[in-house]
N, C-alpha and C positions, 0 to 999 in steps of 0.2 A: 504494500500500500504506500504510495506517495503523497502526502499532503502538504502542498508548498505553502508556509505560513501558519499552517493549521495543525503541526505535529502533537506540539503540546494536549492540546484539546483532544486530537484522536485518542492520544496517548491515554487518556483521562477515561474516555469513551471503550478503549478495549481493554481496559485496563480485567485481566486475567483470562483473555481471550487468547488466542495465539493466532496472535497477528505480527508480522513481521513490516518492522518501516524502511523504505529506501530514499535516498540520499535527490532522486530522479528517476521519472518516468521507465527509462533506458534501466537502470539499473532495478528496479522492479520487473520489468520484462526478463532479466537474466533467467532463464531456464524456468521459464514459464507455461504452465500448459495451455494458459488462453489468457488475455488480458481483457478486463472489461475498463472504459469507459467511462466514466460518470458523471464528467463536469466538461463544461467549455471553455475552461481557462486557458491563455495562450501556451502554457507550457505543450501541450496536448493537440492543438491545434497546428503548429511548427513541428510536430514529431518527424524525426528522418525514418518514414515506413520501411525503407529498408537496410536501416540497423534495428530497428525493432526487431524486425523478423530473423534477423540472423543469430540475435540473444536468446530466442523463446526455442522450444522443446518442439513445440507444436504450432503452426501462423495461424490460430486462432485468435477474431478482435469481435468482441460484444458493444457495440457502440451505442451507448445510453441515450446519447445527446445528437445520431446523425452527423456528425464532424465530419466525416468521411464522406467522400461520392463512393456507390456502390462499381462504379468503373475504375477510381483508383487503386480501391480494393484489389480489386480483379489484378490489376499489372503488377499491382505489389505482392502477388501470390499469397494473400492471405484468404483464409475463411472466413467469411465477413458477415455478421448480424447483425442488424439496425433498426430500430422501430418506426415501424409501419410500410416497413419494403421489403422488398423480397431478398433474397440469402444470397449471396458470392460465394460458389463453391469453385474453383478454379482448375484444371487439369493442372496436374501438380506432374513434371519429367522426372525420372529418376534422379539428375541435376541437382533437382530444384527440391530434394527433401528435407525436411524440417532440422534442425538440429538434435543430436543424438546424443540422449544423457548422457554422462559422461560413468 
């Protein structure tokens, strides 16, 4: 979970959860099996969709907020969820597989 300005608080909010905080977006993606979405703060907005996808496990993206076009999606080979459209399931090349736990 990332929360830029608002750590504290979360902090307060999970407090005995097991939740893990990162530093940035990118670094929350690190061997990720989906990332969702949830705000439309510029951090998120500016993401480089493909270094996200090179950190995560799986190029799964939940997008709470529509940030995304369902077509950038698509080029960025991600799996793509959005409310109230339809899903980007991409022809994935052998190439083009997802990062392998380690």
């Amino acid at each position: 979970m990332t929360l830029p300005l608002r750590r504290e608080r979360g902090q307060r909010f999970s407090r005995g959860a097991d939740v893990a905080f990162a530093q940035s977006a990118y670094e929350a993606a690190t061997d990720a099996d989906a990332v969702l979405v949830l705000t439309d703060w510029e951090e998120f907005t500016a993401l480089d969709l493909e270094r996200v996808r090179a950190r995560m496990k799986q190029p799964i993206l939940l997008d709470g907020r529509n940030l995304f076009s369902p077509e950038q999606m698509e080029k960025a080979g991600f799996i793509y969820y959005s409310v109230g459209r339809a899903e980007v399931v991409p022809v994935l090349q052998a190439s083009d597989s997802p990062k392998e736990a380690a």
